[in-house]
C-alpha positions as CSV (number, residue, x, y, z in Angstrom):
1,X,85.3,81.0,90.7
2,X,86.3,80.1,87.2
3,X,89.8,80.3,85.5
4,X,89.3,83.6,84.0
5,X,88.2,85.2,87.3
6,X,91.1,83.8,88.9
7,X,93.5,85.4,86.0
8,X,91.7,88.3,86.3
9,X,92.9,88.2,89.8
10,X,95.9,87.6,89.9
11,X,96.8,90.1,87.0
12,X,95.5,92.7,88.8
13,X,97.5,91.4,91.8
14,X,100.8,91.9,89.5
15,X,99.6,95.2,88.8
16,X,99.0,96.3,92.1
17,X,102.0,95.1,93.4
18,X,104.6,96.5,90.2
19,X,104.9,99.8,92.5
20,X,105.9,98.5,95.9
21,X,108.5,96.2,93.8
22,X,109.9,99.1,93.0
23,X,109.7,100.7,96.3
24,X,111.0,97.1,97.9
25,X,114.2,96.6,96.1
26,X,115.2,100.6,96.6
27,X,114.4,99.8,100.5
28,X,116.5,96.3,99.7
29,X,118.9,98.0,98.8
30,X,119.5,100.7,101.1
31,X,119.4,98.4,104.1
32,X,121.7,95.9,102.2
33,X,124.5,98.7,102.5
34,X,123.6,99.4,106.1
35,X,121.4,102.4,105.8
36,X,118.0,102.0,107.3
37,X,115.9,104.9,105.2
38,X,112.3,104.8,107.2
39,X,111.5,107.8,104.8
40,X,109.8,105.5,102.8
41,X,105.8,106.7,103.2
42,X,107.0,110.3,102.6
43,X,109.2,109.6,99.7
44,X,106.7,107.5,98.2
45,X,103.7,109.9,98.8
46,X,105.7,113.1,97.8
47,X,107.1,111.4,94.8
48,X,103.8,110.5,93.5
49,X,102.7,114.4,93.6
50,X,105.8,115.5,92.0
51,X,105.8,113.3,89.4
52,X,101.6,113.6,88.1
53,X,102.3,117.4,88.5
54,X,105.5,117.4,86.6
55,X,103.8,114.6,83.7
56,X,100.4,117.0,84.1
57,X,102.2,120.4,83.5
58,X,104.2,119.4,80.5
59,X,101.0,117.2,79.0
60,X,101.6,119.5,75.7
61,X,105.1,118.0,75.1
62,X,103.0,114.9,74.3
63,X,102.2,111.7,76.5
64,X,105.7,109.7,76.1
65,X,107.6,113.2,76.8
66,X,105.5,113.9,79.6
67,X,105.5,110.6,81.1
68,X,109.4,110.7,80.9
69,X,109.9,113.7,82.6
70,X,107.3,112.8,85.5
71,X,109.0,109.4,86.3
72,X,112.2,111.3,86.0
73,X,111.5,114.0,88.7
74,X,109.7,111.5,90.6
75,X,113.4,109.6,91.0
76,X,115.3,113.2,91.6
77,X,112.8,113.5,94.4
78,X,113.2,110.5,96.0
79,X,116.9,110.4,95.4
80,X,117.3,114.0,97.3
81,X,115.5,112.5,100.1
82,X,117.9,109.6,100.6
83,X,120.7,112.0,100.1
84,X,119.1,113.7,103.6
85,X,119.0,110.6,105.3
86,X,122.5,109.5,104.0
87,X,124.0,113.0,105.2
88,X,122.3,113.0,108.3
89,X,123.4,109.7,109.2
90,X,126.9,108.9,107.6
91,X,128.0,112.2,107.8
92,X,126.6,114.1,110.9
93,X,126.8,110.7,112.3
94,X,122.5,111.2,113.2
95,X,120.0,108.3,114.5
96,X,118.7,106.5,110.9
97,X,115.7,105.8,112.7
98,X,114.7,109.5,114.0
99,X,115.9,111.5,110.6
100,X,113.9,109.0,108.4
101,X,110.8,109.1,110.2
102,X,110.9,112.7,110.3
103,X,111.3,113.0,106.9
104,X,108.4,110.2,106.5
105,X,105.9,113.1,108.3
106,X,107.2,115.8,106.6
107,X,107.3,115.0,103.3
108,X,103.8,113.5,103.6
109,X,102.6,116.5,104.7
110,X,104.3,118.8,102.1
111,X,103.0,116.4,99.5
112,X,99.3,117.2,100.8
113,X,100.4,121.0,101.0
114,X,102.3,121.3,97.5
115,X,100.0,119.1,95.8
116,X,96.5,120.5,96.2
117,X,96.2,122.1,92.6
118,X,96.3,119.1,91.4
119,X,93.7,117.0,93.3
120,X,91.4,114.8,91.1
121,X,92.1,115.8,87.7
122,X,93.1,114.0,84.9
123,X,96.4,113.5,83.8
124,X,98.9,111.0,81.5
125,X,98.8,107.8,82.2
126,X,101.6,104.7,80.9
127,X,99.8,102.8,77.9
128,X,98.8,99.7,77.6
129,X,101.5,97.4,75.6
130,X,100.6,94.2,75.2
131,X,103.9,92.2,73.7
132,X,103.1,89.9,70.2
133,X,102.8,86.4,70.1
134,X,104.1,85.9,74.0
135,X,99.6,87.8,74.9
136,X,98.7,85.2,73.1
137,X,100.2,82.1,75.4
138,X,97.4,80.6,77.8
139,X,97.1,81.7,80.7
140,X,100.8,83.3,80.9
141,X,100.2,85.3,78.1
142,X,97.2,87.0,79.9
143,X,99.3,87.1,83.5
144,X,102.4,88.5,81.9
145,X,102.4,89.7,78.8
146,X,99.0,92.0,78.4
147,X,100.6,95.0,80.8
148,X,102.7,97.8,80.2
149,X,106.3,98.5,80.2
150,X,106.2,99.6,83.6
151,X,105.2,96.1,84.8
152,X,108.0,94.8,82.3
153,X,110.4,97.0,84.1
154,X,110.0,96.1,87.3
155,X,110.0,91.8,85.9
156,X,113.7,93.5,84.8
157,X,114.4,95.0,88.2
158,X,113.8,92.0,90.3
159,X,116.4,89.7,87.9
160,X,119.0,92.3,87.6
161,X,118.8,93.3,91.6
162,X,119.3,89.2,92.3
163,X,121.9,89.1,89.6
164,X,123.6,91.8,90.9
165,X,123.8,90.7,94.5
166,X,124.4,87.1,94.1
167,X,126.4,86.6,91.2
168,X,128.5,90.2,90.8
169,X,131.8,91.2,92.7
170,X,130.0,94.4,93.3
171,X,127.0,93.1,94.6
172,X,129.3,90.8,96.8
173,X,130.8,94.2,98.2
174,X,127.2,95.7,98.5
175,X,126.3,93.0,101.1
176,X,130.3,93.4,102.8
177,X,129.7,97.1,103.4
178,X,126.7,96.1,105.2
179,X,127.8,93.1,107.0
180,X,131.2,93.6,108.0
181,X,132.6,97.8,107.1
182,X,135.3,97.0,108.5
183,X,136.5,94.2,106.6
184,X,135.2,95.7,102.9
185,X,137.2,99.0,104.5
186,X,140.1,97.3,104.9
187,X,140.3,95.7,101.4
188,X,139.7,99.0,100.0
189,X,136.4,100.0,99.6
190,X,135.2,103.5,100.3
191,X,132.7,102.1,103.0
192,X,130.8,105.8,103.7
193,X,130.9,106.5,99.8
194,X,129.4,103.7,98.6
195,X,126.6,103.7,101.3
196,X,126.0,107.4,100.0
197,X,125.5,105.7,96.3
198,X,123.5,103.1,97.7
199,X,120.9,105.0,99.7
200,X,120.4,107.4,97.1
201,X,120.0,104.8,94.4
202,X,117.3,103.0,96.3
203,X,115.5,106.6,97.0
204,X,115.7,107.0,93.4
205,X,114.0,103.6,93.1
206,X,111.3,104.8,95.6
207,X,110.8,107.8,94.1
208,X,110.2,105.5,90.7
209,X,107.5,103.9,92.7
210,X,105.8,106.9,93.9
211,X,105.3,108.0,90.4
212,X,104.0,104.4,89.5
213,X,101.1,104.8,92.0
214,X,100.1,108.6,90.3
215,X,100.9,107.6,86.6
216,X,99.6,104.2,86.5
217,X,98.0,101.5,89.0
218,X,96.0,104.9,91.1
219,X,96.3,107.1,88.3
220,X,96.0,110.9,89.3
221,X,96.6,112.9,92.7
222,X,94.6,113.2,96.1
223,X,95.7,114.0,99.4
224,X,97.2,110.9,100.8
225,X,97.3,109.1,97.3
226,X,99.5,105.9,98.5
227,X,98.7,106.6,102.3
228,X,100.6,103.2,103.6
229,X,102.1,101.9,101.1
230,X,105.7,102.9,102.4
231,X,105.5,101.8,105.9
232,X,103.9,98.2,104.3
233,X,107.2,98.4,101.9
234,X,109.3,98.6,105.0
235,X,107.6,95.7,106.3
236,X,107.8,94.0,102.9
237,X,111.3,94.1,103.0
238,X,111.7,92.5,106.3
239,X,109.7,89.7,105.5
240,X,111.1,89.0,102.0
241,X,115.0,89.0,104.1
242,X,116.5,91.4,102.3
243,X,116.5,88.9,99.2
244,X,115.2,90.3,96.3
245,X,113.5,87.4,95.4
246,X,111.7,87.0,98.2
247,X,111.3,90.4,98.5
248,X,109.0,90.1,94.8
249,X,107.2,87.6,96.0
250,X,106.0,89.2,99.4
251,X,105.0,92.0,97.2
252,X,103.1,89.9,95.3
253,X,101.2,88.4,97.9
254,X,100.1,91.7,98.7
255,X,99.1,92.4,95.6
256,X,97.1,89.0,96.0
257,X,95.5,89.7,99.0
258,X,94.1,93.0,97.7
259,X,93.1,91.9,95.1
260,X,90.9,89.5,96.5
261,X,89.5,91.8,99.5
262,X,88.2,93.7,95.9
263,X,86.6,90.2,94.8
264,X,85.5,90.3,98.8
265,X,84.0,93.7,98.7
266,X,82.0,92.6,95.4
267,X,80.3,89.6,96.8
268,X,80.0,90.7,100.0
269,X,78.5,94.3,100.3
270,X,76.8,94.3,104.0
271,X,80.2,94.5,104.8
272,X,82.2,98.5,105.3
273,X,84.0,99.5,102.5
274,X,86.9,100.2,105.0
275,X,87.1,96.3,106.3
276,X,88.6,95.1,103.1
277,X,90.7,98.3,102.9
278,X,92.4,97.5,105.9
279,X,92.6,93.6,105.5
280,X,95.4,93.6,103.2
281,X,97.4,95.8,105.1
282,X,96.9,93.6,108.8
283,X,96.8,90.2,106.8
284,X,100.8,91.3,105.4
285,X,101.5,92.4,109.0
286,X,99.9,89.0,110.4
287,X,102.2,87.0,107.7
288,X,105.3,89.1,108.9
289,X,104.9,88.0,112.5
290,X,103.8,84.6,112.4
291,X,107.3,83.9,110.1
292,X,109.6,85.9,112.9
293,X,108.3,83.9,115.6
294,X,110.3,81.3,117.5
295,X,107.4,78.8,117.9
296,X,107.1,78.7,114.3
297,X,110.6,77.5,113.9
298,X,110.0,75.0,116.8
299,X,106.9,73.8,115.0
300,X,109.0,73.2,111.8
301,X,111.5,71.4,113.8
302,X,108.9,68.8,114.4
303,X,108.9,67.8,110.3
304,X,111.5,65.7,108.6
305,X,115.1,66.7,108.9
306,X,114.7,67.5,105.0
307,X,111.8,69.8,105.0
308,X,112.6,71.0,108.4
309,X,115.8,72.6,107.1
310,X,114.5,73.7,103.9
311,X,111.5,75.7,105.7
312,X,113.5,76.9,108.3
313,X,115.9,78.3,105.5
314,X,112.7,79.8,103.8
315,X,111.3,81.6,106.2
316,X,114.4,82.6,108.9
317,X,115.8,86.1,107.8
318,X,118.3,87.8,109.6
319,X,119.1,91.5,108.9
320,X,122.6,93.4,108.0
321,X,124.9,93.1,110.3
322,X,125.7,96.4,110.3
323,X,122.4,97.9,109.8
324,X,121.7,100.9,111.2
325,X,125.3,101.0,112.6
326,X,127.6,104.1,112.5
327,X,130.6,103.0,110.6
328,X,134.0,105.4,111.3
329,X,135.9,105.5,108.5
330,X,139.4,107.0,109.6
């Protein structure tokens, strides 16, 4: 395999992955303020529909117009599904876990129902835009800079979301609200209103990514267009800890590890189609496992007290304290 094959690679891995970046810091997010949204695969998968059907209908307003308004409807949807989940459970005081998967289920099916018109056609898709000067870097330029702005927007998302955690006052009272209410209640803070915001700003971002998958890396609609992509999100999220960072970077090795079960189905074609389908999907899972387990952290224990920390810091994640939790704010 020679460099170019291995750019060639990896871009596409970048590519592949820009959606579920998306999808991963709106699930990030969410949880970071306590709210577990498992609505992710329906969100996602209705999103997509509504957002190629709105870009497809108004195609005659012209392609940027179009695109605009698909992406735009695309975040409305998403953002009205967290608002269900956010009702349901900060309000009605509901299980998190039941509504969301409920909604996950429905909204995949409605997506299927609502969206047959528009199965396998052709529709607007985000241009190319390759950036001067920075394409023409080695290597860098070819990884980075020969994409589109929805790629460049999500390079934007990732900074800002660590910014924003790590380094505002806001961000600081993001992570309070879902590791100690109580505490960010008493100096203040509107705990259920800001998990409201919250929830529905990280459906918004998930409804971004559903459009993402229609409009650009799987352009156009089928039934089941992003079929497992949410519940891999939700997983993505988990292993990244709830670190945005971290968070990119998991989705990037996805987008790795699909990318070369494409190479895999080139070179090797005795094999099923379906094999390197799956492989992506069970290889993620595989990674999330083997880096929650205790014997892993024993086995790290056995290195030097230096890298033994420093691993164990890498891969140990713990989740909200509060996730999930009903919060009672008097």
């Amino acid at each position: 395999m020679d460099t170019d094959q291995i750019i060639a690679i990896l871009a596409t891995a970048i590519a592949t992955a820009t959606p579920l970046v998306f999808a991963c810091i709106g699930e990030t997010v969410t949880e970071r303020a306590g709210v577990i949204n498992l609505s992710a695969e329906g969100t996602i998968m209705l999103a997509a529909m509504v957002g190629f059907a709105v870009a497809k209908t108004t195609e005659g307003l012209g392609n940027t117009l179009s695109l605009l308004l698909g992406f735009g409807s695309a975040a409305l949807v998403g953002a009205a599904i967290a608002f269900i989940v956010a009702f349901g459970a900060l309000t009605l005081k509901q299980s998190q876990v039941a509504i969301g998967f409920v909604l996950a289920l429905l909204c995949a099916d409605l997506s299927s129902f609502l969206g047959n018109a528009f199965v396998r056609i052709p529709g607007p898709t985000v241009p190319s835009l390759n950036i001067p000067l920075l394409q023409d870097i080695p290597i860098i330029g070819k990884l980075l800079f020969q994409s589109d702005l929805l790629v460049y927007s999500s390079f934007a998302l990732i900074a800002l979301a660590w910014v924003y955690f790590y380094r505002t006052r806001a961000g600081l009272m993001l992570r309070a609200i879902g590791e100690q209410p109580a505490a960010a209640f008493a100096r203040g803070t509107n705990v259920i209103l800001m998990r409201y915001f919250y929830t529905v700003f990280g459906g918004a971002l998930m409804g971004i990514a559903g459009a993402a998958f229609a409009l650009d890396f799987k352009a156009g609609w089928s039934h089941r267009h992003t079929g497992g992509y949410g519940w891999i999100a939700l997983a993505i999220v988990i292993f990244g800890g709830w670190n945005p960072l971290r968070v990119a970077v998991s989705c990037y090795l996805f987008g790795i590890l699909q990318s070369m079960a494409n190479v895999a189905q080139s070179a090797i074609p005795d094999i099923p189609t379906q094999v390197f389908t799956v492989a992506p999907f069970v290889l993620m899972i595989l990674f999330l496992v083997l880096t929650s387990s205790e014997w892993l952290e024993r086995l790290l224990k056995l290195l030097p007290p230096t890298l033994s920390h420093a691993a164990t810091q890498t891969i140990h994640s713990t989740p909200p304290a509060a996730l999930g939790q009903v919060f009672e704010q008097d």
